[in-house]
ZAMARGU-4260 file (C-alpha; in steps of 0.2 Angstrom, whole numbers, plus 5000, padded with zeros to 4 digits):
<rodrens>
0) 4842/5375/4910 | 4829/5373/4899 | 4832/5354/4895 | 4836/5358/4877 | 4842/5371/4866
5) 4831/5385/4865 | 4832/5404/4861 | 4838/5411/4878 | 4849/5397/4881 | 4853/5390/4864
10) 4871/5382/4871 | 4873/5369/4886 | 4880/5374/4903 | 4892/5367/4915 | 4882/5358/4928
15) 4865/5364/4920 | 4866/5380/4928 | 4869/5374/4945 | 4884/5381/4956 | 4890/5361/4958
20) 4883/5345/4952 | 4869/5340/4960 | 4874/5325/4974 | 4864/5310/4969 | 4857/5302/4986
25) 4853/5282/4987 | 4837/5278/4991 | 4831/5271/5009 | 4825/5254/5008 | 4815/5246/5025
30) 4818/5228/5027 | 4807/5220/5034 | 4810/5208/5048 | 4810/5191/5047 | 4810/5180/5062
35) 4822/5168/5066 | 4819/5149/5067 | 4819/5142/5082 | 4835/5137/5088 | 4835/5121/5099
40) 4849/5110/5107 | 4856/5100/5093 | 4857/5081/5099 | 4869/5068/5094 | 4858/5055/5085
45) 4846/5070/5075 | 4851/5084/5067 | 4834/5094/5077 | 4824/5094/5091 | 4809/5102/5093
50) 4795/5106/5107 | 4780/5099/5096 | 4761/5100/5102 | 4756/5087/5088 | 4767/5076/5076
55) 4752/5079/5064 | 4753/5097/5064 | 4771/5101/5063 | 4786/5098/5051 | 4804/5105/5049
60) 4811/5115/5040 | 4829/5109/5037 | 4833/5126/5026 | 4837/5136/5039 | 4847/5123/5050
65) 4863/5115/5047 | 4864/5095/5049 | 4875/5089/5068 | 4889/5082/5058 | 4893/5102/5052
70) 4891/5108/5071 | 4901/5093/5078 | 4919/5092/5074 | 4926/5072/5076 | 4942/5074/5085
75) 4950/5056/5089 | 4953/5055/5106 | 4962/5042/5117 | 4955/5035/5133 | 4976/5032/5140
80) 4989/5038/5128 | 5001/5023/5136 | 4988/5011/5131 | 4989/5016/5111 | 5001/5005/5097
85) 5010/5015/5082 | 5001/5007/5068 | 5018/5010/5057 | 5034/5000/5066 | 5051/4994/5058
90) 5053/4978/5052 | 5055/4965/5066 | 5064/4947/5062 | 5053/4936/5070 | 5060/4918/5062
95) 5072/4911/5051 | 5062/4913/5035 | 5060/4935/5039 | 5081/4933/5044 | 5084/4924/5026
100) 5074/4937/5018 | 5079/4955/5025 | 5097/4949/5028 | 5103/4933/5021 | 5106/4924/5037
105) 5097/4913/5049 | 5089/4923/5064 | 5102/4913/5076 | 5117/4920/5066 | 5109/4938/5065
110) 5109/4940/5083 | 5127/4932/5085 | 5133/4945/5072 | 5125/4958/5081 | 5132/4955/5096
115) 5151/4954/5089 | 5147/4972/5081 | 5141/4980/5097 | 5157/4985/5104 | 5158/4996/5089
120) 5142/5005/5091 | 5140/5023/5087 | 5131/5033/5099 | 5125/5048/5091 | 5115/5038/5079
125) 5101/5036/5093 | 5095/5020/5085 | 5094/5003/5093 | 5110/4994/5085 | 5100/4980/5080
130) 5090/4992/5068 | 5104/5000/5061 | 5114/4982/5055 | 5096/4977/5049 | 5094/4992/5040
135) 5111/4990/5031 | 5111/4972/5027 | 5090/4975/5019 | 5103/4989/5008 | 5114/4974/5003
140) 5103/4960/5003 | 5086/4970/4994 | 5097/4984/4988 | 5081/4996/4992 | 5081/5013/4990
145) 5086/5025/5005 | 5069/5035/5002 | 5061/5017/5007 | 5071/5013/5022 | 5070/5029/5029
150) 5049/5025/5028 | 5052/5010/5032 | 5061/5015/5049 | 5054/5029/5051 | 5070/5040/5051
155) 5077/5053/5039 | 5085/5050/5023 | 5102/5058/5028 | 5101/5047/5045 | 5099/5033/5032
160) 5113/5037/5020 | 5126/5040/5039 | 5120/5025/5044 | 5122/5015/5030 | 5140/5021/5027
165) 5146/5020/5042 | 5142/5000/5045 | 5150/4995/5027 | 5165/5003/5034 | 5164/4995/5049
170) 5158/4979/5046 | 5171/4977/5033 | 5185/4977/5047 | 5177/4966/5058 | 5172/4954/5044
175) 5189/4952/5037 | 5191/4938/5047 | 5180/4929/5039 | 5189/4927/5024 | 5203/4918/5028
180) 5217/4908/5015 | 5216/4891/5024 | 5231/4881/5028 | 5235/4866/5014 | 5232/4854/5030
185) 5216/4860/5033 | 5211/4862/5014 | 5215/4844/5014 | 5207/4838/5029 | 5190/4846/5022
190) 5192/4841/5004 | 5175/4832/4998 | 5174/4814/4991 | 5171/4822/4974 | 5188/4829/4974
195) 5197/4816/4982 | 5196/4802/4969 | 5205/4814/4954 | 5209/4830/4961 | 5215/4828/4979
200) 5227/4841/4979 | 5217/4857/4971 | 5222/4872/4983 | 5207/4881/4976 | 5195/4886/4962
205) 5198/4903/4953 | 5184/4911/4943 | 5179/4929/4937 | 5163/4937/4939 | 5152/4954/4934
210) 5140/4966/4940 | 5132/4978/4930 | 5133/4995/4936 | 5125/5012/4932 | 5132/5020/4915
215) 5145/5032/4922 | 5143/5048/4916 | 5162/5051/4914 | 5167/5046/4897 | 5185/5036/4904
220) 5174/5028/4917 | 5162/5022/4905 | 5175/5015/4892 | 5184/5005/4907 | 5169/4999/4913
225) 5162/4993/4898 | 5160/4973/4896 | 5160/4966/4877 | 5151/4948/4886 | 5138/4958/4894
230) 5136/4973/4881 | 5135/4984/4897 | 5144/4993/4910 | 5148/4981/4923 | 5163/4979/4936
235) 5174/4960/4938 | 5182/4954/4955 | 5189/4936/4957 | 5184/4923/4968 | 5193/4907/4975
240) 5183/4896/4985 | 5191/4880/4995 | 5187/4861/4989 | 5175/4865/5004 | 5165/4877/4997
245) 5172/4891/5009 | 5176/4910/5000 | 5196/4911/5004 | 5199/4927/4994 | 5189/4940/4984
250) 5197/4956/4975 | 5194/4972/4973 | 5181/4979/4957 | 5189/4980/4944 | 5182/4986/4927
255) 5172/4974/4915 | 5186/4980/4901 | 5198/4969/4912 | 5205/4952/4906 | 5206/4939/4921
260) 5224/4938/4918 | 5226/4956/4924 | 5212/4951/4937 | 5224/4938/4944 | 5242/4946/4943
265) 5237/4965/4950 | 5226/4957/4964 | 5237/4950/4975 | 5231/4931/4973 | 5246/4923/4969
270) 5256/4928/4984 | 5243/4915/4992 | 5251/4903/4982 | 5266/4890/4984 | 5275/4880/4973
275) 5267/4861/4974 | 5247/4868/4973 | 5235/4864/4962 | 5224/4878/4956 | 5209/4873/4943
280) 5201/4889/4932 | 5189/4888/4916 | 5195/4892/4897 | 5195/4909/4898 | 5212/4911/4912
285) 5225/4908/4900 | 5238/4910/4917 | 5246/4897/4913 | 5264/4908/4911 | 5261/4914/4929
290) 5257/4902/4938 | 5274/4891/4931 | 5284/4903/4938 | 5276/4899/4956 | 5277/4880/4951
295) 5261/4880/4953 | 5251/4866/4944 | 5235/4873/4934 | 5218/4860/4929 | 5211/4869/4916
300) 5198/4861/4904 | 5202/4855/4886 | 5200/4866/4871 | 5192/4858/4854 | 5200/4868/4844
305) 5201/4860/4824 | 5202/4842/4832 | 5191/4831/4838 | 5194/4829/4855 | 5198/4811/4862
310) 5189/4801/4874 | 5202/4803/4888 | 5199/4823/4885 | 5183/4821/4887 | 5182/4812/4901
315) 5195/4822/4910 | 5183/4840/4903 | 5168/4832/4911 | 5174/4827/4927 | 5183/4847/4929
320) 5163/4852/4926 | 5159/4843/4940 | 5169/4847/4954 | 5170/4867/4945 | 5153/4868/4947
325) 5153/4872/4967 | 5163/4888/4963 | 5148/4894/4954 | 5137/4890/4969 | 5147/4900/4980
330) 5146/4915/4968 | 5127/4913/4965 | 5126/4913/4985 | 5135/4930/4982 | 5121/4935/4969
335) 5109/4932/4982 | 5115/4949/4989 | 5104/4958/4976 | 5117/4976/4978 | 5128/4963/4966
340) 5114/4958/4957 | 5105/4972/4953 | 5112/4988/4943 | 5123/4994/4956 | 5121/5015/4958
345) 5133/5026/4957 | 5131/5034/4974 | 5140/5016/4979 | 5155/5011/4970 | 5166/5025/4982
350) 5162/5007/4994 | 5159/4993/4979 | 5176/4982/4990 | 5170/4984/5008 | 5152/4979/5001
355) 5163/4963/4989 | 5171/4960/5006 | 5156/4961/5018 | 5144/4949/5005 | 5158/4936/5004
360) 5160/4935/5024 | 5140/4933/5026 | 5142/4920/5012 | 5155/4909/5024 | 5141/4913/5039
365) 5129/4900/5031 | 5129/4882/5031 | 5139/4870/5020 | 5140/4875/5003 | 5143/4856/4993
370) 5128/4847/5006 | 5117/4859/5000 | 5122/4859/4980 | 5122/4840/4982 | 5104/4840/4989
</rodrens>
């Protein structure tokens, strides 16, 4: 009460005598009024305009004003929507250089295959067949990721994946055809000059080949499909190309772990066989047992093993390496197809012997195998 102790009041009180604490009250402040700047039409080539008596006289004060490109929102807008391009399409073959590179294939026999697959179109894709066989043959022949073709065509991964499935299946069906054991008059009606003068009666030319693959995850898987020659996990399929050059069979995938005798007895390839053909392999077939029973004669390279071989052996060695080496241009032809060049994923060995199948029949679709070696 009396703003310190003091006789009458030596103690403090509760609210300093008062019967509540006193309200404290803000205080009123007048603001004065500040007049606006002058708020003119705002034109498109300056942020301001102003009714000036005299350019001497007068300046702007860009403080209190905002610049036009703040007031103005830039919104694109098309004259005649019909008139307007997408600047992202799908890939479009326009000549035979694109057709080799996305599929493989001249343009001429792109359009031909397309037109045999047709008939066996599915609907509820809603996508221009055409689009859909490029689409799976850039898989085999670039072996692109789904994420990029679905940019690339501008459709949805899944749509991708459906797609994509559904042709291998397809196309291995229709394709089959295109592998075909040719007669023994046939094979020796197209036999080339470099077989006719020594090996006039070779049936065909068997040889084993790999592709790496992903490293399974499951341990047996990953044991089976581990290659010693490679030092990687890799599957094996035989091939046996014609005199002509012409892929007559291809097997399943096997794992690398396989030998190519187990190759060539579980695949089915010697049913092809008849007693009176000649088949020619490299070192590493030791067939020999197998194919006596069929009475078939087998041209197989010489070993050296502690002896020096003899001028006849050689000779004989050389002239197998020469012929031998157009079975090795058919599978680099089946290389070309980077899904069997490339690590193959996981996500695709469920379809590893429709896509073995499918590559080998695009292989026979091209032109003449030795011409082009001899070249």
């Amino acid at each position: 009460v009396d703003r310190q102790p003091s006789t009458e009041n030596p103690y403090p009180e509760l609210w300093l005598g008062y019967d509540r604490p006193l309200r404290k009250t803000r205080r009123r402040r007048t603001l004065a009024s500040v007049p606006s700047p002058k708020q003119s039409d705002v034109d498109d080539h300056s942020c301001t305009s102003k009714n000036v008596a005299s350019v001497g006289t007068q300046w702007e004060d860009h403080i209190f004003e905002e610049h036009c490109y703040i007031k103005r929102q830039h919104i694109v807008t098309y004259v005649n929507q019909s008139t307007q391009c997408d600047t992202f399409k799908p890939p479009t073959l326009m000549n035979d250089y694109d057709s080799n590179l996305y599929t493989g294939l001249p343009l001429h026999t792109f359009h031909t295959l397309v037109a045999v697959l047709r008939p066996h179109e599915n609907l509820a894709y809603q996508t221009e067949i055409e689009q859909q066989i490029l689409l799976t043959l850039m898989k085999l022949k670039l072996n692109l990721l789904i994420e990029d073709l679905a940019i690339r065509f501008r459709i949805s991964v899944s749509k991708v994946s459906r797609i994509i499935s559904f042709w291998i299946d397809t196309m291995a069906a229709v394709l089959k055809d295109l592998i075909p054991w040719l007669p023994k008059e046939t094979i020796r009606a197209t036999t080339p000059e470099a077989y006719k003068q020594h090996y006039p009666n070779v049936t065909c030319i068997l040889d084993c080949s790999e592709s790496e693959v992903q490293r399974p995850g499951n341990l047996d898987s990953r044991s089976e499909s581990y290659s010693h020659y490679y030092a990687c996990n890799t599957i094996k399929y035989l091939v046996a190309i014609a005199p002509c050059g012409l892929v007559m069979f291809i097997s399943a995938a096997y794992g690398g772990r396989c030998s190519d005798k187990f190759i060539t007895c579980d695949s089915g390839i010697l049913e092809y066989l008849h007693p009176g053909d000649e088949v020619m392999v490299y070192r590493g077939f030791l067939i020999r047992d197998l194919l006596f029973e069929r009475q078939v004669n087998m041209i197989i390279p010489h070993f050296a093993n502690k002896t020096q071989l003899t001028e006849e052996k050689v000779t004989c060695s050389r002239r197998i390496a020469n012929v031998r080496i157009h079975v090795e241009c058919a599978i680099r032809r089946l290389k070309v197809y980077k899904v069997l060049s490339q690590t193959l994923p996981i996500t695709l060995m469920a379809k590893i012997d429709q896509i073995l199948h499918i590559c080998a029949a695009l292989v026979n679709l091209r032109g003449d195998l030795i011409c082009e070696a001899d070249n």
